[in-house]
Wavefront OBJ file of the C-alpha trace (Angstrom):
o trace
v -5.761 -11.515 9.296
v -7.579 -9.053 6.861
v -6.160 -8.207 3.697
v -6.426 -4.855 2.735
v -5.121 -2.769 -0.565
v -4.286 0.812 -0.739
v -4.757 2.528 -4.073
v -2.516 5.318 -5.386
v -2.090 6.862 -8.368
v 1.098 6.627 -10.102
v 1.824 8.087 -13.414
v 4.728 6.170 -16.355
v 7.068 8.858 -15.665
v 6.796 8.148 -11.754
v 6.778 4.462 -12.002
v 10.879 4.436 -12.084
v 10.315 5.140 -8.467
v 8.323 1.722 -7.924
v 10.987 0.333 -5.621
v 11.044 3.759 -3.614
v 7.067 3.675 -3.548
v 6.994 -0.018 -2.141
v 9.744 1.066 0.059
v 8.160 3.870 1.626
v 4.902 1.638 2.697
v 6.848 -1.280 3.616
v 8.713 1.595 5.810
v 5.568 2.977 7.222
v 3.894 0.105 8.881
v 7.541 -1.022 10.355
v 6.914 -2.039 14.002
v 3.132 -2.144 13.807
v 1.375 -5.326 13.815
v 0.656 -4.377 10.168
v 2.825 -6.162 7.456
v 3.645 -5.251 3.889
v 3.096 -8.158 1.624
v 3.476 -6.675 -1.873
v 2.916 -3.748 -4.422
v 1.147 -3.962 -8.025
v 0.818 -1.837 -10.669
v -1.194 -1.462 -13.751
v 0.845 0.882 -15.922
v -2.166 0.888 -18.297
v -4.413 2.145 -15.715
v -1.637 4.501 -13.697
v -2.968 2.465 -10.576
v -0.464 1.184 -7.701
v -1.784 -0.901 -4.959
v 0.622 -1.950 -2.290
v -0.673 -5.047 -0.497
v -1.092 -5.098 3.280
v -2.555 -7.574 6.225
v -2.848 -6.679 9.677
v -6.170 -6.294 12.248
v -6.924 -2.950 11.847
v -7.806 -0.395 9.235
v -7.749 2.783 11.066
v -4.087 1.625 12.542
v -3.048 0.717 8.849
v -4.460 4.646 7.365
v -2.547 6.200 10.288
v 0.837 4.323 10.025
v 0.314 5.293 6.227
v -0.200 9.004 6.905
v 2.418 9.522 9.688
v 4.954 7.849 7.000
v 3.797 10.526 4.442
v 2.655 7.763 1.961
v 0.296 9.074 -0.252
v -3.010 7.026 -1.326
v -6.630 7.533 -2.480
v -8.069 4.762 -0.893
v -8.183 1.657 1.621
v -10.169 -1.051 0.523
v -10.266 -5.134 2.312
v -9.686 -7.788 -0.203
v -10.778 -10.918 0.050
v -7.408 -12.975 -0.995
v -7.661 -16.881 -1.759
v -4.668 -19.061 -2.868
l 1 2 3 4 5 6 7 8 9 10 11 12 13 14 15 16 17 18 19 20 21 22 23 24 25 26 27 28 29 30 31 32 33 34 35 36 37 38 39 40 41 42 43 44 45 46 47 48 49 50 51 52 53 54 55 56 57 58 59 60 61 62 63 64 65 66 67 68 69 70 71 72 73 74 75 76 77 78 79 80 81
């Protein structure tokens, strides 16, 4: 599997919606061969990633924009234990 992370930006005052931002990209790759693993933010930085694995980057960018999720970037991450 690849590991990829999507990058958002996500301001204090919006990060009381965390759980409804990790809920709306677990939501959006439902039924795919994608799979949510996790989201992090850096309330420092205003930066959200959410945390994703699956085969395919284009399939993971168009599950994300045909669930409305919003996001600056896709970048693969290279994830040891």
């Amino acid at each position: 599997m690849t590991h990829y992370l999507v990058e958002l930006y996500l301001s204090r005052v919006a990060a009381g919606d965390l759980s409804a931002v990790a809920g709306r990209a677990r939501e959006a790759v439902e039924g795919t061969e994608l799979r949510y693993l996790r989201t992090i933010y850096l309330p420092e930085d205003e930066v959200c990633f959410h945390h994703f694995d699956g085969e395919s980057e284009p399939a993971l960018v168009g599950s994300l924009e045909a669930g409305s999720v919003r996001f600056e970037r896709v970048m693969r991450a290279v994830v040891r234990p």
